[in-house]
N, C-alpha and C positions, 0 to 999 in steps of 0.2 A: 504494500500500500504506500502511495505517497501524497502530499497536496500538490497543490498549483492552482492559484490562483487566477481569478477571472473578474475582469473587469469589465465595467459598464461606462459609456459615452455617451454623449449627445450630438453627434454626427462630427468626430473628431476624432475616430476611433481609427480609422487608417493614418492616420498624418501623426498619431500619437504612438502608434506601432514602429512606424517606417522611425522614427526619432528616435526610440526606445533603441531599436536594433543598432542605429550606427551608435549611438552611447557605449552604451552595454556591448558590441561584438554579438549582438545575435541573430539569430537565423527565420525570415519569416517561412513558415514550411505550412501556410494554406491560409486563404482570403476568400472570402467567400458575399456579394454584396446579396442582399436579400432579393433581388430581381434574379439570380443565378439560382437558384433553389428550385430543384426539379418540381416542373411544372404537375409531375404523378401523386406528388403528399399533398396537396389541395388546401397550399397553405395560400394565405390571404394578404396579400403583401399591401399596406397600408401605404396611402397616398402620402407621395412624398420622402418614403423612407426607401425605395426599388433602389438609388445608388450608396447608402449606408451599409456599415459592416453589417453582416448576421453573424460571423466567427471570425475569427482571429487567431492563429497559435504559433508561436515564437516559442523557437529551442532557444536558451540560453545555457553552455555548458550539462551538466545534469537536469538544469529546471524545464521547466516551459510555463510559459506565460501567456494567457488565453482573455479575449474579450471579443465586443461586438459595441454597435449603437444598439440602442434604445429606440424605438418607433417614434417618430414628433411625437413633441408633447409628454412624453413619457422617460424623461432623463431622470436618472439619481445625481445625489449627491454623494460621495464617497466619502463614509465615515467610521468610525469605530473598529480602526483598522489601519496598517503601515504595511506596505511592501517591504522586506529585507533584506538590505543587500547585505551580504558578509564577506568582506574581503580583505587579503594578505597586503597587498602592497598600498604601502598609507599614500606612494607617491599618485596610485592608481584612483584612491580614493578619492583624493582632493579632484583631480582632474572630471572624474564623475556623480562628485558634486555640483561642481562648478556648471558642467555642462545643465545636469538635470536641475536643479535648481533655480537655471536662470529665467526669469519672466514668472517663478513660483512662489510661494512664500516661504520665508525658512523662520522655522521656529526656533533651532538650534544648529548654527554655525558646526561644520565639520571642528574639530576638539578635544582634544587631549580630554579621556575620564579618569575616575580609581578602576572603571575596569575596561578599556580600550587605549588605543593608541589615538584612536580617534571614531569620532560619532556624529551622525548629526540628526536633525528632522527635519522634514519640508515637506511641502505640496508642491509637485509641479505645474506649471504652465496652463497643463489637460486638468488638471484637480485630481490626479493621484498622491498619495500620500507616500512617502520613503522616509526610509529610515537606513543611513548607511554605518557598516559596525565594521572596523579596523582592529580587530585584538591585539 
C-alpha cells in the first residue's frame, strides 16, 4: 500500500502540473481533458469544462502526484493539509523553494530548525500548500 496525493483546481490544473514537473524533475505520464473521455461511459461533460483537466498523474522519483479541475463553478479550496517535500541536499532545497514559492505565500521562510537543516511553509501561486523538510 502506499499514498499519493491528488489535487483539485479551478481550471489551472494543466499549467500547474506542466510547472510542478520542471521544479520538481518530474515526469507527466497521462493528461486526460474531460472532452477526451470515451464517449461509451455516458459521462456528461459540463459546459465549459470539455478543455479542463479530468486527470493528471506525474511520476516524481518513487511518488506520483495526481489531480484534475473541478467542473465551473465547483472549485475547492485546499486546506487542512501540506504536500511534503523531503529532501537531502539543503542547496536543492532553497532552489525549490524559491522557484515554488514565488507568486505564493510563505508562511515560513526555508530555515534552519532543532530538527532540520532546513524547513519551510507556503502556498503556491495555484493554492497548493508545501511544506519542504531538509534533515
Amino acid at each position: 500500500m502506499y499514498l499519493n496525493p491528488y489535487l483539485s483546481f479551478d481550471g489551472n490544473c494543466g499549467e500547474a502540473f506542466a510547472f510542478y514537473a520542471d521544479v520538481l524533475g518530474g515526469k507527466i505520464l497521462m493528461q486526460m481533458s474531460y472532452d477526451q473521455a470515451p464517449p461509451d461511459v455516458g459521462m456528461e461533460v459540463p459546459a465549459g469544462a470539455e478543455k479542463r483537466v479530468m486527470h493528471i498523474r506525474m511520476q516524481l522519483a518513487d511518488s506520483v502526484l495526481m489531480g484534475s479541475d473541478s467542473p465551473p463553478g465547483r472549485g475547492v479550496t485546499a486546506s487542512g493539509f501540506h504536500i511534503s517535500l523531503n529532501m537531502d541536499d539543503l542547496a536543492k532545497a532553497e532552489t525549490v523553494f524559491a522557484r515554488l514559492s514565488e507568486g505564493g505565500q510563505v508562511m515560513m521562510a526555508l530555515q534552519k530548525t532543532f530538527w532540520a537543516r532546513g524547513f519551510a511553509m507556503f502556498t503556491d501561486r495555484f493554492g497548493t500548500p508545501w511544506m519542504i523538510n531538509c534533515e
